[in-house]
MOPAC internal coordinates of N, CA, C and O (Angstrom, degrees):
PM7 1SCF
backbone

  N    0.0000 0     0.00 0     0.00 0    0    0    0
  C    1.4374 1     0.00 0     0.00 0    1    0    0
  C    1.5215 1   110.54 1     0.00 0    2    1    0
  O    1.2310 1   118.11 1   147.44 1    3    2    1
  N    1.2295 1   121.20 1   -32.56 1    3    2    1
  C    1.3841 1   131.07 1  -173.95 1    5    3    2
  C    1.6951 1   103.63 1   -67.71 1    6    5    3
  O    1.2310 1   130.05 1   131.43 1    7    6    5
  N    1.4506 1    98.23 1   -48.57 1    7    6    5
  C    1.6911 1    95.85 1  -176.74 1    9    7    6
  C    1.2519 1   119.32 1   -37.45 1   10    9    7
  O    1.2310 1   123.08 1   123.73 1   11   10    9
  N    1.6816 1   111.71 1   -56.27 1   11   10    9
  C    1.4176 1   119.60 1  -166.17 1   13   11   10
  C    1.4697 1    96.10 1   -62.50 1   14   13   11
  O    1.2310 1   104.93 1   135.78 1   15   14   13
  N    0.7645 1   145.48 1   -44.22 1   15   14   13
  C    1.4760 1   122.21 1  -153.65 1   17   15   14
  C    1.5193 1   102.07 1   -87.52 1   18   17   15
  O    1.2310 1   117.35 1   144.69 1   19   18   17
  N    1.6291 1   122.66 1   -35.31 1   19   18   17
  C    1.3599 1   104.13 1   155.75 1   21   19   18
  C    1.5485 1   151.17 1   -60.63 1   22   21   19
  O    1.2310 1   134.04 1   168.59 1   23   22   21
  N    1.3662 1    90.45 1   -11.41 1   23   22   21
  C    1.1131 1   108.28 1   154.26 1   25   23   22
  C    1.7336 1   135.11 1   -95.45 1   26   25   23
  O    1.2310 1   113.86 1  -176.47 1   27   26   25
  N    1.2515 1   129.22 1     3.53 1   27   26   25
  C    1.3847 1   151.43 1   144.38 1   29   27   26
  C    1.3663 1   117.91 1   -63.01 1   30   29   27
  O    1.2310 1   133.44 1   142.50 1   31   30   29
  N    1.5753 1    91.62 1   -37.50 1   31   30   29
  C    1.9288 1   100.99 1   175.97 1   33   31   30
  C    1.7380 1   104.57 1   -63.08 1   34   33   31
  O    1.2310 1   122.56 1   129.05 1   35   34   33
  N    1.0929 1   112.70 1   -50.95 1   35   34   33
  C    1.6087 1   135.76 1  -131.50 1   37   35   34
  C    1.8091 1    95.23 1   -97.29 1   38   37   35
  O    1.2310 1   124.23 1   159.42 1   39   38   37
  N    1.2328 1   109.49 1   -20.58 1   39   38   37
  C    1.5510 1   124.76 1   148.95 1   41   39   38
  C    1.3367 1   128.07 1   -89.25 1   42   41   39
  O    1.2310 1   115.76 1   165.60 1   43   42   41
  N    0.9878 1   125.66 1   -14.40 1   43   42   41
  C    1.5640 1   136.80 1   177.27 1   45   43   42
  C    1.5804 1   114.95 1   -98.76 1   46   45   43
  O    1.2310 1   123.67 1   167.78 1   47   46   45
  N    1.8038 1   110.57 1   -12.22 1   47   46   45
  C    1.0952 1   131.54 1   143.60 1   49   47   46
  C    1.3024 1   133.29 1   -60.21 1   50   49   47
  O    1.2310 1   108.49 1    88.30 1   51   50   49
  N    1.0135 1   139.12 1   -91.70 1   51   50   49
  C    1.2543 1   131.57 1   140.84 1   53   51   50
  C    0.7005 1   139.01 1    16.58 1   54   53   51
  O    1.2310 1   120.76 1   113.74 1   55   54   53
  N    1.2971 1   116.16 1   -66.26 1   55   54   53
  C    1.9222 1   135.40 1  -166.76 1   57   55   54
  C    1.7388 1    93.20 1   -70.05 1   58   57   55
  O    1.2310 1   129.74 1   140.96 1   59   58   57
  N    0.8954 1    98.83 1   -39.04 1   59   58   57
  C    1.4085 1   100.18 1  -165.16 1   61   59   58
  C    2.0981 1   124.06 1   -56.49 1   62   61   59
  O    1.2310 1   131.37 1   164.77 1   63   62   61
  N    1.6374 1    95.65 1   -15.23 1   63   62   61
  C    0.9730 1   102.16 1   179.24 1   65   63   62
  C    1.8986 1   116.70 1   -88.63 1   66   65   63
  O    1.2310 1   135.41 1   156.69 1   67   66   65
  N    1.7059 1    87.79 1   -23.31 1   67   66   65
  C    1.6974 1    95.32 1   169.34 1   69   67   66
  C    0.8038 1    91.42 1   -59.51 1   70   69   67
  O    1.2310 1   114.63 1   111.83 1   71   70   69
  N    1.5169 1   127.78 1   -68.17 1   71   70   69
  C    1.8564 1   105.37 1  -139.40 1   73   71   70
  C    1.1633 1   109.96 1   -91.14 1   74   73   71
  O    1.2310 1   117.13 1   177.23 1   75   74   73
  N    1.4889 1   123.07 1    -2.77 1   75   74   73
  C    1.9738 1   104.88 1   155.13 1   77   75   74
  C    1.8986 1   122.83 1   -74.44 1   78   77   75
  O    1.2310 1   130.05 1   170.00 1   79   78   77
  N    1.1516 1    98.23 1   -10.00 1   79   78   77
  C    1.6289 1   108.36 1   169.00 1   81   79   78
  C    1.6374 1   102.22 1   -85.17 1   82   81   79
  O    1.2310 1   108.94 1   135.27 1   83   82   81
  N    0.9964 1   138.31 1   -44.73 1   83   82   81
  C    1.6298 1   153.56 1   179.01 1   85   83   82
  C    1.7045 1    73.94 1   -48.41 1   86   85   83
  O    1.2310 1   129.22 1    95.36 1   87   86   85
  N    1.0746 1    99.83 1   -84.64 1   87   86   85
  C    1.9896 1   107.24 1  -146.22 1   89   87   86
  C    1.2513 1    99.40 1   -65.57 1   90   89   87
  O    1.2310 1   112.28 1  -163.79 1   91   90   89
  N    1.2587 1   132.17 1    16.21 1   91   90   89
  C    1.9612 1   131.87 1  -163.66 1   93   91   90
  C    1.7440 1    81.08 1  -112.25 1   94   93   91
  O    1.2310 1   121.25 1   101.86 1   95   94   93
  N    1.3285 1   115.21 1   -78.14 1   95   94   93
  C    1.6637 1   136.19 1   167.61 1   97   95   94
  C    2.1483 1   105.97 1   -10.51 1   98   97   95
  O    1.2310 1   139.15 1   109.61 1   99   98   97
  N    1.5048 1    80.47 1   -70.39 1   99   98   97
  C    1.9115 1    97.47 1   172.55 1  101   99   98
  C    1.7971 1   102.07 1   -42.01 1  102  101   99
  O    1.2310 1   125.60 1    86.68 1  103  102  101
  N    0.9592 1   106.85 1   -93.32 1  103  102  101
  C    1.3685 1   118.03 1  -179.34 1  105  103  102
  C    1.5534 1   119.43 1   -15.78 1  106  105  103
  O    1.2310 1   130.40 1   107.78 1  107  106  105
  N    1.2814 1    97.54 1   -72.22 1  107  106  105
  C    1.6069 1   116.24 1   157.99 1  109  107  106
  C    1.6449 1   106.25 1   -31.87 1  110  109  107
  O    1.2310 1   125.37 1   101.28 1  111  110  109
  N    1.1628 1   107.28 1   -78.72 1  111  110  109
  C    1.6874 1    89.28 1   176.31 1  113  111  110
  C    1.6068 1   130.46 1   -54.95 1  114  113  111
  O    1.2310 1   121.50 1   141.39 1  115  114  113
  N    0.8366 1   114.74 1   -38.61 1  115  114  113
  C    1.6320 1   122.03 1   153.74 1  117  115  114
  C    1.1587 1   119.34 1   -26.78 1  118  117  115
  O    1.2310 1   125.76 1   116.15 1  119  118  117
  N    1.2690 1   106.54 1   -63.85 1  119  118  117
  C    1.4859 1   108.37 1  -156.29 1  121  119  118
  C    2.2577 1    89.48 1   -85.52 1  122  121  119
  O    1.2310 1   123.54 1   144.41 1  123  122  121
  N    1.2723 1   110.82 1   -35.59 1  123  122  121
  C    1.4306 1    91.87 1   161.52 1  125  123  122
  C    1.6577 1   130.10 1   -51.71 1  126  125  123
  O    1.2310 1   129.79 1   125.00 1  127  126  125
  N    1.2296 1    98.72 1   -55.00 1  127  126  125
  C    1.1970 1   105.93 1   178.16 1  129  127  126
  C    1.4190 1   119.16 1   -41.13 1  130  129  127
  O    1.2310 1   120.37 1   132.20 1  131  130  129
  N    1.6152 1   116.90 1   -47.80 1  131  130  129
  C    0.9871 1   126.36 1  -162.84 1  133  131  130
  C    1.9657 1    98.15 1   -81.37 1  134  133  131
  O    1.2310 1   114.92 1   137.35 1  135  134  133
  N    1.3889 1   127.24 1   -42.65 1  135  134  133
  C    1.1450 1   128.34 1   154.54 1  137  135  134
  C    1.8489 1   127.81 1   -23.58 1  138  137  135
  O    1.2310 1   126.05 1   136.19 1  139  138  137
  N    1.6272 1   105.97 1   -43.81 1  139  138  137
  C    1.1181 1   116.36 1   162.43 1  141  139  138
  C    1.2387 1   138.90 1   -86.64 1  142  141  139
  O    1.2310 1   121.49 1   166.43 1  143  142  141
  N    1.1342 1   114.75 1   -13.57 1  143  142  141
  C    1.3163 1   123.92 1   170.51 1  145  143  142
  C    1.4269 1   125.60 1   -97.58 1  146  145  143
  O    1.2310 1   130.71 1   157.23 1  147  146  145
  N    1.2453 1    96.95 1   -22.77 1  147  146  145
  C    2.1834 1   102.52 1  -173.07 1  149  147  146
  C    1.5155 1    81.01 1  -111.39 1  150  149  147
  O    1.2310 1   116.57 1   106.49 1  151  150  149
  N    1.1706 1   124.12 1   -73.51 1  151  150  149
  C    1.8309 1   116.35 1  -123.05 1  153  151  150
  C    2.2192 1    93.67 1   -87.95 1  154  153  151
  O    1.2310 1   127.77 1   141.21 1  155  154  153
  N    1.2678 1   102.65 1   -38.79 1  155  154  153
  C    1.5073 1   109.59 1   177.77 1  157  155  154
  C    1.7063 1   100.28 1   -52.71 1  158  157  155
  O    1.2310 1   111.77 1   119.26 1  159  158  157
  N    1.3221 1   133.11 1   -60.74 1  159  158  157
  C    1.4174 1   117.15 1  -159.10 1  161  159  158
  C    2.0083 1    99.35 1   -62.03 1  162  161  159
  O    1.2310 1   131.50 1   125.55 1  163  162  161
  N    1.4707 1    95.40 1   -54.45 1  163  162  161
  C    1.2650 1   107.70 1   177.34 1  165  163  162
  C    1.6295 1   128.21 1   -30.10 1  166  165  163
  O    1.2310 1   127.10 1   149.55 1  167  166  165
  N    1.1654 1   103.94 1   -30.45 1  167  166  165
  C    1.6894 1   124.70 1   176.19 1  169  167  166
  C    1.1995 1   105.00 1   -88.34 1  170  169  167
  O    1.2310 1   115.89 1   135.11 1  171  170  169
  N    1.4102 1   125.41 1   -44.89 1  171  170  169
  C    1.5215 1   125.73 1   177.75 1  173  171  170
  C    1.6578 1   101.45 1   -61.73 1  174  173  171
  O    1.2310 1   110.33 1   125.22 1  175  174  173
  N    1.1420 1   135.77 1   -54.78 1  175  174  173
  C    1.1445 1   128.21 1  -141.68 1  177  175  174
  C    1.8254 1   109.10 1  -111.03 1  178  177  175
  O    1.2310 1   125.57 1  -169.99 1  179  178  177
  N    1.5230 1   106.90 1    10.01 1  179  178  177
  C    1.9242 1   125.47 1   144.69 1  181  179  178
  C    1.5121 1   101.01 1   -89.11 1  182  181  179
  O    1.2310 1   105.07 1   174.12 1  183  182  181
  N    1.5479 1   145.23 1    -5.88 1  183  182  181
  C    0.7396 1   133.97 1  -172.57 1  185  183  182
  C    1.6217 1   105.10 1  -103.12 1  186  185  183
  O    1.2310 1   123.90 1   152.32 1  187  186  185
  N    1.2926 1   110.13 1   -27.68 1  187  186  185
  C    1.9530 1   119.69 1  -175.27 1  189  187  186
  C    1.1140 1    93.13 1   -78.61 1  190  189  187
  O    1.2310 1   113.84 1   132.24 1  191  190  189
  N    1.6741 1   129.27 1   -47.76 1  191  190  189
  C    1.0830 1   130.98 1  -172.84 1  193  191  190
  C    1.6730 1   127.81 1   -72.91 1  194  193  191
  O    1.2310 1   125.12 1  -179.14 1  195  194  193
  N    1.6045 1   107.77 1     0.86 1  195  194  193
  C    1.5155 1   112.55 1   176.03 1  197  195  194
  C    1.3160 1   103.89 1  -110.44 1  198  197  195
  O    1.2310 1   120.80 1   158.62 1  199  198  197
  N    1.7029 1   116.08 1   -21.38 1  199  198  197
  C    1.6269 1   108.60 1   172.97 1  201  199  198
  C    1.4749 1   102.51 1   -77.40 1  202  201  199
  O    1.2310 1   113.08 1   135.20 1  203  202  201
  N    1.3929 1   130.68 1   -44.80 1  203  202  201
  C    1.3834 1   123.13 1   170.17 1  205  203  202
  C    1.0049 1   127.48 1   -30.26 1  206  205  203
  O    1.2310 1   116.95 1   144.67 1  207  206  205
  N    1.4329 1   123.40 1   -35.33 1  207  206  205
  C    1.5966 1   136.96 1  -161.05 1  209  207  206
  C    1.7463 1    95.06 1  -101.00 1  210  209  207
  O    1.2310 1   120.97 1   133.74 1  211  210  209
  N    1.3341 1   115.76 1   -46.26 1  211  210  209
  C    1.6255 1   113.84 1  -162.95 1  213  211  210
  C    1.5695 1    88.60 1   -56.98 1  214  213  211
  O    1.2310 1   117.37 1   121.37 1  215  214  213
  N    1.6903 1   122.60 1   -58.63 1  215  214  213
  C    1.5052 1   143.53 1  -158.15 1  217  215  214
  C    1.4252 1   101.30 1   -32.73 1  218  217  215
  O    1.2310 1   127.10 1   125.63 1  219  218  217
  N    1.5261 1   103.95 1   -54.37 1  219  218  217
  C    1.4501 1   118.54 1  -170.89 1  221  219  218
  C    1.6839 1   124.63 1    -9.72 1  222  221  219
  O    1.2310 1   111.44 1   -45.37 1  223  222  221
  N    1.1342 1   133.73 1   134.63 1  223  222  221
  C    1.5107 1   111.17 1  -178.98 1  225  223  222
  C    1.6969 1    96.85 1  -145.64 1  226  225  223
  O    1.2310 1   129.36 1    31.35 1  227  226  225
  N    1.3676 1    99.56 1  -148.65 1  227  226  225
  C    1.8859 1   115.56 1  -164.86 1  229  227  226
  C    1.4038 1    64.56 1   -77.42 1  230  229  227
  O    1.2310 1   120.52 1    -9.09 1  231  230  229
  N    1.7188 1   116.62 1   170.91 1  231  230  229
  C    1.4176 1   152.76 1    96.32 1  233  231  230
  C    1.7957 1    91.57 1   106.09 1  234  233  231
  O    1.2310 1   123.09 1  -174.14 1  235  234  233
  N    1.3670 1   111.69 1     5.86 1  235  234  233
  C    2.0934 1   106.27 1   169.82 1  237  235  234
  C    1.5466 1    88.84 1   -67.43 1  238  237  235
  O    1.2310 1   135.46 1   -10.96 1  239  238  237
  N    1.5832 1    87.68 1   169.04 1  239  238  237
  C    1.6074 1   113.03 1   177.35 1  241  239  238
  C    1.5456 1   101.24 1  -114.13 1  242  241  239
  O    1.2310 1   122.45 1   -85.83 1  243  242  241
  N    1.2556 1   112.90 1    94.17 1  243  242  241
  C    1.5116 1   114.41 1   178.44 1  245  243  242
  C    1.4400 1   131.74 1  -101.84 1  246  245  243
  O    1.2310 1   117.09 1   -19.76 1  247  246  245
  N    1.3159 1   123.14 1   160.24 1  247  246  245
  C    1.8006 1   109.38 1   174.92 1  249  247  246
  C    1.6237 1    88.65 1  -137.19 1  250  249  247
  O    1.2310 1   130.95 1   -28.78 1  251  250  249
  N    1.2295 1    96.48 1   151.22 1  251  250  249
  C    1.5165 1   138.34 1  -178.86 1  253  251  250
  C    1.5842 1   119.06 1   -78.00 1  254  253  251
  O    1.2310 1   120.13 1   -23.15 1  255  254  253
  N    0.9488 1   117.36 1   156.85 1  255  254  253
  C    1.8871 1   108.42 1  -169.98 1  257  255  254
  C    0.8411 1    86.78 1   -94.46 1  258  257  255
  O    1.2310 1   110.21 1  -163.38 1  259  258  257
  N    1.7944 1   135.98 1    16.62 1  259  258  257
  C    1.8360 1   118.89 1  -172.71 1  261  259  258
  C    2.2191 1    76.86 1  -104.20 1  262  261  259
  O    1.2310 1   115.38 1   158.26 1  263  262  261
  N    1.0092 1   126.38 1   -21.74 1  263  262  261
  C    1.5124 1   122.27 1  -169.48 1  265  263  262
  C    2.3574 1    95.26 1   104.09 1  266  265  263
  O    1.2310 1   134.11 1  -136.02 1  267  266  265
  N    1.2656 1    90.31 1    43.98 1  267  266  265
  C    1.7105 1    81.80 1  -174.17 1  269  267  266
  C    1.7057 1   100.32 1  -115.33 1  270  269  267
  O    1.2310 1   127.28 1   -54.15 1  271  270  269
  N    1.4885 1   103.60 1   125.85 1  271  270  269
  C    1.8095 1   102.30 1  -172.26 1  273  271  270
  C    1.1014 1   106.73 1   -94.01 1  274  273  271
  O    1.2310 1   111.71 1   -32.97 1  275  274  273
  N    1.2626 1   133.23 1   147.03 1  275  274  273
  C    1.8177 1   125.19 1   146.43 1  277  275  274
  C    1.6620 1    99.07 1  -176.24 1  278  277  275
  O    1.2310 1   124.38 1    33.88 1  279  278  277
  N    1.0049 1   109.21 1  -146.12 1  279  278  277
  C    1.8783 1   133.33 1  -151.21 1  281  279  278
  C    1.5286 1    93.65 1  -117.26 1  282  281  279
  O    1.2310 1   121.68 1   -35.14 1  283  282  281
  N    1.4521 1   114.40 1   144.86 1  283  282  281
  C    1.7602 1   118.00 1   155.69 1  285  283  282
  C    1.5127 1    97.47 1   -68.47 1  286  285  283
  O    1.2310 1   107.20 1   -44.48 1  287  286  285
  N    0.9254 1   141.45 1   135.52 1  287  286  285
  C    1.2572 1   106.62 1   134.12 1  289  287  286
  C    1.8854 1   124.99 1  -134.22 1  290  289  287
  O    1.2310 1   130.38 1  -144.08 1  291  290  289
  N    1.5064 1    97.58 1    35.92 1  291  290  289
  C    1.4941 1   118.33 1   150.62 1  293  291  290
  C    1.6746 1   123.87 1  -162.73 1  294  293  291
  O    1.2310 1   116.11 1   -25.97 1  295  294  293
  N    1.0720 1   125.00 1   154.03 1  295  294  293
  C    1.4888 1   113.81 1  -168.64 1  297  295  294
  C    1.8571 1   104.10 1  -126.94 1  298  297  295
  O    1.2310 1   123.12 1   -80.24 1  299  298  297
  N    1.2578 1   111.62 1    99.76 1  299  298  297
  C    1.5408 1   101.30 1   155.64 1  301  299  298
  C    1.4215 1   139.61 1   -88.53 1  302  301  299
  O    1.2310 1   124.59 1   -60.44 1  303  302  301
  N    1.1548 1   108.79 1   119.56 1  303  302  301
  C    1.2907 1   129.45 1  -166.75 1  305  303  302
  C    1.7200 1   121.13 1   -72.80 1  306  305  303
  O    1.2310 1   134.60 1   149.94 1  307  306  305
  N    0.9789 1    89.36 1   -30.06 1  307  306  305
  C    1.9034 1    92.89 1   171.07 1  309  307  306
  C    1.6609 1    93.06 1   -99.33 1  310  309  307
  O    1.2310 1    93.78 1   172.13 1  311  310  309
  N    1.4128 1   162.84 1    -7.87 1  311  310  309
  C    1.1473 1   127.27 1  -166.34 1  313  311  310
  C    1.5894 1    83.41 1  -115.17 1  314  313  311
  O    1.2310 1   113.23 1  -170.51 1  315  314  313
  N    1.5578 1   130.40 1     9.49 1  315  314  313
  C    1.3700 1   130.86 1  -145.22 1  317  315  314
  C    1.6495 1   133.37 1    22.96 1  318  317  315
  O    1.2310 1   125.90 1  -148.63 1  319  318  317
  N    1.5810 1   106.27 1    31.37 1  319  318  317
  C    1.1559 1   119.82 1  -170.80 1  321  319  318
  C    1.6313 1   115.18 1   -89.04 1  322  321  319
  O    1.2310 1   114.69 1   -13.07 1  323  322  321
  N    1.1825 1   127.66 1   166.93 1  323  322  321
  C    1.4726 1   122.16 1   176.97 1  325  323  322
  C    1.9271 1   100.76 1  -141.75 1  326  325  323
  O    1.2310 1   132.45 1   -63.78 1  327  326  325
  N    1.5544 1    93.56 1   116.22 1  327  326  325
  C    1.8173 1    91.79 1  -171.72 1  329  327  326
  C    2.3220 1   105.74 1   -81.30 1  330  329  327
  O    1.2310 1   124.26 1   -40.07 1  331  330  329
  N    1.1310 1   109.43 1   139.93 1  331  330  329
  C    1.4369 1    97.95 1  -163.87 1  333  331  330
  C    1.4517 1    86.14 1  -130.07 1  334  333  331
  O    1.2310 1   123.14 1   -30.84 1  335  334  333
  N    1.6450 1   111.60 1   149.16 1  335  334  333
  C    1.2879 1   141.12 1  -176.84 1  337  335  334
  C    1.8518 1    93.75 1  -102.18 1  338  337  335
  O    1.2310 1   126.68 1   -58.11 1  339  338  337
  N    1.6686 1   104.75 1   121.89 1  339  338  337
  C    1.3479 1    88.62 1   159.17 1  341  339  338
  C    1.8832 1    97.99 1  -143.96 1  342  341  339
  O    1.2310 1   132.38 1    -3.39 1  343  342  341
  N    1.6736 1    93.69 1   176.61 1  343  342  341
  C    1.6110 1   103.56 1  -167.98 1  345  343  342
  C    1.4377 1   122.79 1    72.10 1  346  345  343
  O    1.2310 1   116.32 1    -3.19 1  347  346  345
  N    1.3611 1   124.60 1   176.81 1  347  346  345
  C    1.0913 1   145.38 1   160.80 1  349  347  346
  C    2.1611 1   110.65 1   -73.24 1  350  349  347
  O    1.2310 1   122.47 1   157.71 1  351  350  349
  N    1.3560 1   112.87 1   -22.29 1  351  350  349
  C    1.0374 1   123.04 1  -171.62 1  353  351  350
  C    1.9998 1   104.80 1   -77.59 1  354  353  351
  O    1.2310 1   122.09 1   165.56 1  355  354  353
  N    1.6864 1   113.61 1   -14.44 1  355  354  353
  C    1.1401 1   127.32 1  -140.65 1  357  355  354
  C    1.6803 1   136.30 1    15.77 1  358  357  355
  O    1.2310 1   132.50 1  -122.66 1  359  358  357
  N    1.7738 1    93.45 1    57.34 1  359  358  357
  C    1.4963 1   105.15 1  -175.63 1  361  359  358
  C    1.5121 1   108.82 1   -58.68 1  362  361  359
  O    1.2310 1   112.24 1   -32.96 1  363  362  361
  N    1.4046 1   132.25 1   147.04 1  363  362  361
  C    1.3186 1   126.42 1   177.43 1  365  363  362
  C    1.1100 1   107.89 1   -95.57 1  366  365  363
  O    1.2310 1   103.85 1     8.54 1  367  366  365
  N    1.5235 1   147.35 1  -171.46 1  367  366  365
  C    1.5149 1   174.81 1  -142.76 1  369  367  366
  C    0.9714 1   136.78 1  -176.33 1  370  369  367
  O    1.2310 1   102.98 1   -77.79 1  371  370  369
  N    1.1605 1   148.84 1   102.21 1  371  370  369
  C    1.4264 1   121.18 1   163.38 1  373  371  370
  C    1.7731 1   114.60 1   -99.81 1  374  373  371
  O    1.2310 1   120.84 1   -49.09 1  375  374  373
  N    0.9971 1   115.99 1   130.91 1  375  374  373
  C    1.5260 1   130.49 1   175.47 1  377  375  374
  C    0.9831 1   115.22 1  -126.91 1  378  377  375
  O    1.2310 1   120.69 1   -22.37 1  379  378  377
  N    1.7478 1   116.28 1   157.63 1  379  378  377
  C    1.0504 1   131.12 1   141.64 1  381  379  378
  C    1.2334 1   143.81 1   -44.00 1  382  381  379
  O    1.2310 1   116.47 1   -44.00 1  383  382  381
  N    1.4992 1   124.31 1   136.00 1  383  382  381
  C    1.6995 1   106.03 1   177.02 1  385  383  382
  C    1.9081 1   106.33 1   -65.67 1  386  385  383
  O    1.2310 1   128.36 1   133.23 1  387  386  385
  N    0.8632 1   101.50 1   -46.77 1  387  386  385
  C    1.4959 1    99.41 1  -170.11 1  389  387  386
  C    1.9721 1   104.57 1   -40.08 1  390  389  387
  O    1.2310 1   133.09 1   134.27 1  391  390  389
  N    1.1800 1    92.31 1   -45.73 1  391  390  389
  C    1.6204 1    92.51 1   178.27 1  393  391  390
  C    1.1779 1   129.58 1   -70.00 1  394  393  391
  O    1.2310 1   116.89 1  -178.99 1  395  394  393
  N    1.2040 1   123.53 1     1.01 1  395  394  393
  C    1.6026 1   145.29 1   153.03 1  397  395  394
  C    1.6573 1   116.73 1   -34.79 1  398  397  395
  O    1.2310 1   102.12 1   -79.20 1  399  398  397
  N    1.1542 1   150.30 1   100.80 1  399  398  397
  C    1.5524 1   131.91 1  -144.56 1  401  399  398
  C    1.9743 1    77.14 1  -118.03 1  402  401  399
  O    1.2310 1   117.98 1   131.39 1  403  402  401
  N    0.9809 1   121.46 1   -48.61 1  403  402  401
  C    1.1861 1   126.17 1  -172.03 1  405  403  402
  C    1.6635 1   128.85 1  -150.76 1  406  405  403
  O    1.2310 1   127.59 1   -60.48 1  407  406  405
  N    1.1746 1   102.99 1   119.52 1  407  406  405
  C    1.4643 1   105.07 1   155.02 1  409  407  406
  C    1.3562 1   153.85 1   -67.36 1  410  409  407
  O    1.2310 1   114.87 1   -97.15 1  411  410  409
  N    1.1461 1   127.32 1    82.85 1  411  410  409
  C    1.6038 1   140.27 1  -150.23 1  413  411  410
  C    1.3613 1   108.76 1   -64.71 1  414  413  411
  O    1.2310 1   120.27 1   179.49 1  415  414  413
  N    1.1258 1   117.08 1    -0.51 1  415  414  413
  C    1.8169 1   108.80 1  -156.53 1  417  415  414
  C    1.6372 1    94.44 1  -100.91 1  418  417  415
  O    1.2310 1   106.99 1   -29.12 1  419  418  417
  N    1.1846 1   141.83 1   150.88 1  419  418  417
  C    1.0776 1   138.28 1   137.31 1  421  419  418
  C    1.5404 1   150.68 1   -72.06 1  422  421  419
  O    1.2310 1   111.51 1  -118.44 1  423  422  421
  N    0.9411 1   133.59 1    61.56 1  423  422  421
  C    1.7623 1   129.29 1  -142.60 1  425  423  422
  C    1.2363 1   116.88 1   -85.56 1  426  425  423
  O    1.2310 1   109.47 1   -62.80 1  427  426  425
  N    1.5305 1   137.34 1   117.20 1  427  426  425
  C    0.9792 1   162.54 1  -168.05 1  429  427  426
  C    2.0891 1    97.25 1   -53.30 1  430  429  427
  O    1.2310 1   120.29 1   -83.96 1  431  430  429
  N    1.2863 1   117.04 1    96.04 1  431  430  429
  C    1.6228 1   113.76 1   167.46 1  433  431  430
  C    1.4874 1   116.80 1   -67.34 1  434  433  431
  O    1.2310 1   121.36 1   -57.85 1  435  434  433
  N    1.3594 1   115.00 1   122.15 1  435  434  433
  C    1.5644 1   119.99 1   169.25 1  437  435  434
  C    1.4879 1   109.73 1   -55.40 1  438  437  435
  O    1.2310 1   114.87 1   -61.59 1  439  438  437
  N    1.1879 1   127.32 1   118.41 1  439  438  437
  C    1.4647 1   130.92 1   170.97 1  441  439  438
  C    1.9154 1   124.86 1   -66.28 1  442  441  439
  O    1.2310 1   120.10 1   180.00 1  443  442  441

């Protein structure tokens, strides 16, 4: 009678190392999965969004992450600032590139 149950032990041992490799494996994919789906696009698309901003030049039609519209119409390069014309009033700006939310202009790529 004693056997069996030492031997129930001595299997319940064991096993135990599959299924923490099983649930190690699981996890592992999880946390890939989840790598590919959230944080991968997310990296791609701070990356479109910093060439967008570097691209920037004289005379795009840009808006501001504050919701502010107008024209470059000069770019400093050491303060990384971009000065913008907006309204009919032609009030000027000075901003940041980072604060650039979008570039309105469309530019024709040389093939």
């Amino acid at each position: 009678m004693n056997f069996n149950v030492m031997d129930a032990a001595g299997t319940a041992a064991t096993g135990g190392w599959g299924s923490m490799l099983i649930m190690l494996v699981v996890y592992g994919g999880l946390i890939a999965a989840m790598y590919f789906i959230f944080f991968r696009p997310q990296s791609k698309k701070k990356k479109k969004e910093a060439e967008m901003r570097k691209n920037a030049q004289v005379g795009d039609e840009v808006t501001t992450i504050g919701g502010i519209c107008g024209r470059i119409i000069a770019v400093k390069d050491e303060t990384e600032s971009v000065i913008i014309e907006t309204g009919s009033d032609r009030a000027r700006l000075r901003v940041k590139r980072w604060a650039i939310g979008n570039v309105d202009t469309i530019h024709e790529e040389d093939a």
